[in-house]
N, C-alpha and C positions, 0 to 999 in steps of 0.2 A: 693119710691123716684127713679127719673129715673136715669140713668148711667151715669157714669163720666170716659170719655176715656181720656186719656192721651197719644199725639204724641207726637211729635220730633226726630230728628236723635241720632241714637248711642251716647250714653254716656253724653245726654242732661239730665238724672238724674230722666226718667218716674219710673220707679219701688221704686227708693229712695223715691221720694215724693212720689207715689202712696199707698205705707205703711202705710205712717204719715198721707195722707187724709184718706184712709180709716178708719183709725186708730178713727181720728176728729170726722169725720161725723159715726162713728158707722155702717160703709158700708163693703162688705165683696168685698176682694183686688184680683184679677187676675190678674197675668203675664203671657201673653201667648207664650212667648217666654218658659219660665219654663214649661207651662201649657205641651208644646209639647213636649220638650225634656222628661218629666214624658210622655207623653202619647207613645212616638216613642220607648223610652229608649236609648235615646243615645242624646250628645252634637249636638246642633243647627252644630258647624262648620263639623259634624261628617255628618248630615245630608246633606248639603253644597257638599260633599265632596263624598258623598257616593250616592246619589239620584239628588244630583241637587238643583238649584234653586227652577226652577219653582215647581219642587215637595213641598218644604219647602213652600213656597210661596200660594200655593191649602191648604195645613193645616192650614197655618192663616188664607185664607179666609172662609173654613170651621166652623173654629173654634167663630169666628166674626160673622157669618151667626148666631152659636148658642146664644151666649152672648148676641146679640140686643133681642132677647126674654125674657130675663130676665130684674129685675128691680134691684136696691139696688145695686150698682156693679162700685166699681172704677174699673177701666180695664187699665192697662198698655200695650200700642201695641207695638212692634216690630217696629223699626223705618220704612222698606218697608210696614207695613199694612197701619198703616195712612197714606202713601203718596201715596196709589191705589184712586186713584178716586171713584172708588165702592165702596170699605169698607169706606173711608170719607164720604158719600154719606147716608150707611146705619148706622153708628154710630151717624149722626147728625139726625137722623129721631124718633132715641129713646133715646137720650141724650145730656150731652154737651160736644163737643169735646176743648178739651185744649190743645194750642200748648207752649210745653218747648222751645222758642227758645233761642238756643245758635249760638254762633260764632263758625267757623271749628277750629279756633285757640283751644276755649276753649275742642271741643271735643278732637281734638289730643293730648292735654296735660292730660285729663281725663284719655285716652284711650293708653297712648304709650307706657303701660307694658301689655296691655291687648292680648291673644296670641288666644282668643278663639272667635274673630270676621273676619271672611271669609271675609267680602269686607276689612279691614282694611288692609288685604294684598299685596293688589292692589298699583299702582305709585299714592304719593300724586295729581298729575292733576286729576286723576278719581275719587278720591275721593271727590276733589273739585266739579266738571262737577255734580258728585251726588248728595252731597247735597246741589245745586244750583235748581238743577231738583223736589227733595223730598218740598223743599221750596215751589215753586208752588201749591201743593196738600195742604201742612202744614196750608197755605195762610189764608186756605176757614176753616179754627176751629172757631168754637163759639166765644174762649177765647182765646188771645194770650200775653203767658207771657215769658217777657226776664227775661232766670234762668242765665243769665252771673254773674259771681260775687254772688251771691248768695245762701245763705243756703238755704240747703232744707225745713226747717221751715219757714225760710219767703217768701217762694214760695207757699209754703203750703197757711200759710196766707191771700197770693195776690191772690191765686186760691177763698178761700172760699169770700172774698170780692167780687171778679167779679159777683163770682153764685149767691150770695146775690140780688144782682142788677138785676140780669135777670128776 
């Protein structure tokens, strides 16, 4: 079965759901945000912090580069991988990409004890400006599902309904 990626910004709920689909579908779950911090050894903000962006940002894409090779595979991305044009680009070529989209409302109320996200540090305008920007790229997914209000089981749900259809 082919791949099932999962975008959206920060704290739209890709790993939560991405467990319970893979879970469904009998497919095996990658977080590649986790995937890295296990592979660097050290926390994403640590990374951030210690190396850089762009450094963190060449490991996603790396990382993405390898995953379209394989098959059977929900993948949960990092909010900046799905919104690279290239990696949208090479995830829609070997699967379906699914956009969680939320409101900024609902991610800053997800997100506002959350102390281990580097952009979330930034003045609310940038973070706006951001995922105004990330939205663009999110645009172009296969599948686009409003996770506002919503459990992550019936998002789950509304994902396996769409696939159905395609």
């Amino acid at each position: 079965m082919k791949n099932i990626y999962l975008v959206g910004f920060m704290g739209s709920g890709k790993s939560t759901v991405g467990k319970i689909l893979a879970e469904k579908l009998n497919m095996n779950f990658i977080d590649i945000d986790k995937f890295i911090e296990e592979k660097e050894g050290m926390k994403i903000k640590d990374i951030f912090e210690q190396k850089g962006e762009s450094y963190f940002r060449e490991l996603e894409r790396k990382q993405i580069e390898a995953i379209v090779n394989q098959e059977g595979l929900v993948v949960s991305t990092g909010g900046g991988l799905g919104a690279n044009l290239d990696n949208m680009n090479l995830m829609k070529k070997n699967g379906d990409v699914v956009w969680l989209d939320v409101s900024l409302n609902t991610v800053l109320d997800r997100l506002k004890n959350d102390q281990d996200r580097p952009l979330l540090k930034q003045p609310t305008e940038k973070i706006k400006q951001l995922f105004e920007e990330r939205k663009n790229v999110y645009r172009l997914a296969n599948i686009r599902i409003n996770a506002d209000k919503k459990t992550p089981s019936q998002i789950v749900e509304e994902i396996l309904t769409k696939i159905k259809r395609r």
